[in-house]
C-alpha atoms as a printed R data frame, in Angstrom:
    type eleno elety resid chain resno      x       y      z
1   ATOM     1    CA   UNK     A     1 18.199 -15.813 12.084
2   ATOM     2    CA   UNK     A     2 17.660 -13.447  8.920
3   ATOM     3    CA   UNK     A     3 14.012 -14.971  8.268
4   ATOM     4    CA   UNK     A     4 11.593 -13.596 10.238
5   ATOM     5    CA   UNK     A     5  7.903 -12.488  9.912
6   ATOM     6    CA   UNK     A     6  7.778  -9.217  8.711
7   ATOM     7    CA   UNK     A     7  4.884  -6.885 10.429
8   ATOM     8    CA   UNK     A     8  3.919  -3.310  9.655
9   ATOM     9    CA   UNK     A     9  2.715  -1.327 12.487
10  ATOM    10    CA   UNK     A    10 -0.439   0.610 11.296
11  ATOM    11    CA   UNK     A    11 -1.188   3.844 13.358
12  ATOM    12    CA   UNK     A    12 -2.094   6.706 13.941
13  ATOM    13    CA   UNK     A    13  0.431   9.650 13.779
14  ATOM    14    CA   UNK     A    14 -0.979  12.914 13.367
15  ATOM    15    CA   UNK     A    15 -4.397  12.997 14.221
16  ATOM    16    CA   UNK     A    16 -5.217  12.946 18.561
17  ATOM    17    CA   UNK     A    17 -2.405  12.812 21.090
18  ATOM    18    CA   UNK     A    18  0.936  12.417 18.934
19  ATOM    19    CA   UNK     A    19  3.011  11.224 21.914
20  ATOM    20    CA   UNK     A    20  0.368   8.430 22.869
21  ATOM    21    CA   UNK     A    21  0.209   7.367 19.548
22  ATOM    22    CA   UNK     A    22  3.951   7.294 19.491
23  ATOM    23    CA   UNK     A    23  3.924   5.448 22.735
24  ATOM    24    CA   UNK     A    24  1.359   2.878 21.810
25  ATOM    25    CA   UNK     A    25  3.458   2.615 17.984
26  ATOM    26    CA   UNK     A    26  7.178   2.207 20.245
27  ATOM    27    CA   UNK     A    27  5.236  -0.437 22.833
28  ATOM    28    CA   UNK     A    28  4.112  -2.656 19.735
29  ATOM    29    CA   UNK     A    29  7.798  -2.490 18.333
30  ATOM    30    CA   UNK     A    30  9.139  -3.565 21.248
31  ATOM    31    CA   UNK     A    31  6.965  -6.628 22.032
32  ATOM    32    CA   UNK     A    32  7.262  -7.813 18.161
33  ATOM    33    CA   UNK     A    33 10.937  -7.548 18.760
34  ATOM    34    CA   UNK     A    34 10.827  -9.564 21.705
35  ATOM    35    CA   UNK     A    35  8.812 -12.111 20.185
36  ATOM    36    CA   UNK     A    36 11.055 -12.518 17.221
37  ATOM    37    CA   UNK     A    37  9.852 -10.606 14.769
38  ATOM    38    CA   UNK     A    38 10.764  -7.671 12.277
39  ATOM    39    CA   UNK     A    39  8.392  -4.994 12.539
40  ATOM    40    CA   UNK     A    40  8.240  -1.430 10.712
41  ATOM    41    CA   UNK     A    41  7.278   1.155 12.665
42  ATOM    42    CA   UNK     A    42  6.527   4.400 10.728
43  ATOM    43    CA   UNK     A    43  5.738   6.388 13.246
44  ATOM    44    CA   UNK     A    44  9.466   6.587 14.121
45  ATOM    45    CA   UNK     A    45  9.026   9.257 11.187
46  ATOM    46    CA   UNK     A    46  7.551  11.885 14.111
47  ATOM    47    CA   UNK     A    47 11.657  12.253 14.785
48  ATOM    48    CA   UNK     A    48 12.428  13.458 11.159
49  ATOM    49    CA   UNK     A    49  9.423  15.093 10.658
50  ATOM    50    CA   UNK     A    50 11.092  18.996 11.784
51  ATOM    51    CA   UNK     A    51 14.210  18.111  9.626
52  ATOM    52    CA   UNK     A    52 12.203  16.512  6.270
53  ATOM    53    CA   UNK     A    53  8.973  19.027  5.002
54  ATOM    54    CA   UNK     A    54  6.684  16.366  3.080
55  ATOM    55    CA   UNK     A    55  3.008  16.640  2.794
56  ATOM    56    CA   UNK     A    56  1.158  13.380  4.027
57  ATOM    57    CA   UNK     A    57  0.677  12.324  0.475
58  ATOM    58    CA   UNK     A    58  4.139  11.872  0.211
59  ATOM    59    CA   UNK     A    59  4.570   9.932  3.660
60  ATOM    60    CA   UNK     A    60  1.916   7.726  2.477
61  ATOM    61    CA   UNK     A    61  3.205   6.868 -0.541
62  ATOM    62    CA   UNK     A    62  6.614   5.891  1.120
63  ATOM    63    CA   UNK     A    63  4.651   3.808  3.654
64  ATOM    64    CA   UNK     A    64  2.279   1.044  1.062
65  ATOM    65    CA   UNK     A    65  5.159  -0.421 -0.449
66  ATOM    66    CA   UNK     A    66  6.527  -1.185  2.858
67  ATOM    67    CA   UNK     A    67  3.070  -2.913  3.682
68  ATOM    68    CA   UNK     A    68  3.249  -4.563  0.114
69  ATOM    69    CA   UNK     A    69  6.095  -6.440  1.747
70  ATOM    70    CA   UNK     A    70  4.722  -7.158  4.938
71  ATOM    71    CA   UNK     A    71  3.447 -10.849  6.227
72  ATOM    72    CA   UNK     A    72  1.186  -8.770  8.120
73  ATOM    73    CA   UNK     A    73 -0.393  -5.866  9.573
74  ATOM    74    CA   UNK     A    74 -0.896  -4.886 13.013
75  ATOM    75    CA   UNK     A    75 -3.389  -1.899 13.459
76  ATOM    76    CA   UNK     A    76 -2.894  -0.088 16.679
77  ATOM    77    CA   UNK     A    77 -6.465   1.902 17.974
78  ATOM    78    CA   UNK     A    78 -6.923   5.363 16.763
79  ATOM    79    CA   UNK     A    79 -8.575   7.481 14.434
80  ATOM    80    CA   UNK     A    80 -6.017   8.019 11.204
81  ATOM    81    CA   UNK     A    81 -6.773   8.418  7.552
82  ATOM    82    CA   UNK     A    82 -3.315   6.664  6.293
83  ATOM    83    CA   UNK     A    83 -3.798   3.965  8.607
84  ATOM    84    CA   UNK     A    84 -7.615   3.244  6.802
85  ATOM    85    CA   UNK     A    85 -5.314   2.845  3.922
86  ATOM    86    CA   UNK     A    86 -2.904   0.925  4.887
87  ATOM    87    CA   UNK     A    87 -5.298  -1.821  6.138
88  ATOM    88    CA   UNK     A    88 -7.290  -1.322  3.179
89  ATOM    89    CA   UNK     A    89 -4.171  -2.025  0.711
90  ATOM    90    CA   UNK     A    90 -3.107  -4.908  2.892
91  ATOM    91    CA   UNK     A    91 -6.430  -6.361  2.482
92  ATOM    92    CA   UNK     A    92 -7.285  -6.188 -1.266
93  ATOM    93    CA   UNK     A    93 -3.430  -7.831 -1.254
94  ATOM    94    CA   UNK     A    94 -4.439 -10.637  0.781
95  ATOM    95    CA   UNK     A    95 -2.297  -9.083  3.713
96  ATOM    96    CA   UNK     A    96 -3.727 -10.502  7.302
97  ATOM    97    CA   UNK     A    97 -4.799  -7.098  9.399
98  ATOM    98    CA   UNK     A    98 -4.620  -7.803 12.820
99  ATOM    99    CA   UNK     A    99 -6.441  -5.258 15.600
100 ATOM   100    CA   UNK     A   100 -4.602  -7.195 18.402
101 ATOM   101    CA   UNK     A   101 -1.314  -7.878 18.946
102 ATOM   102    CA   UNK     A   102 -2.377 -10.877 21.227
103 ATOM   103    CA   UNK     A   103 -3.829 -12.447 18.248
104 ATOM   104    CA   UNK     A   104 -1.273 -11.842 15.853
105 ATOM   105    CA   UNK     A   105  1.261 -13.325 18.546
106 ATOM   106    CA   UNK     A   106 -0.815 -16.732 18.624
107 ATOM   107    CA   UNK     A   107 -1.552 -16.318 14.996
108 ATOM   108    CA   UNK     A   108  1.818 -15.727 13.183
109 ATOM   109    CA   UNK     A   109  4.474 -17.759 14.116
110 ATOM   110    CA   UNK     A   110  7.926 -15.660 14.765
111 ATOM   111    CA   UNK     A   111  9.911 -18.306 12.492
């Protein structure tokens, strides 16, 4: 039960409401969970944000090699600079983007 399709939830953190983002980001993480899959949510980094000073840069950088290893990419709605990024590495690496979970569900088996 160790083999199971990897997603990275793409969102916004910063930029607009930070506790809907972190809503929509925890709402996502729960469904792919109860589908069967293993997501990675960075937005779960708005809880060590107070306790760990890094600039965004530095986030970022942390994030890509986590969607480097991702079967795919789920990009929740909302304007974010990192998240443009994300999708954009995932892409020129061949990474599927999804902009619905629906369609990933019907589209990526959960193994």
């Amino acid at each position: 039960d160790f083999i199971k399709v990897k997603v990275y939830i793409s969102c916004p953190i910063t930029l607009g409401d930070k506790i809907h983002n972190l809503d929509q980001s925890l709402r996502a993480y729960r469904t792919l969970i109860e589908a069967g899959y293993a997501p990675f949510n960075p937005a779960l980094t708005y809880f060590v944000v107070p306790f760990i000073s890094a600039p965004h840069d530095t986030w970022l950088s942390c994030d890509i090699p986590w969607v480097l290893c991702a079967d795919c990419l789920l990009r929740l709605p909302g304007e974010s600079i990192g998240a443009e990024h994300e999708c954009a590495v995932a892409i020129a690496h061949g990474i599927p983007v999804y902009n619905d979970i629906s369609l990933l569900l019907a589209s990526e088996p959960s193994c």
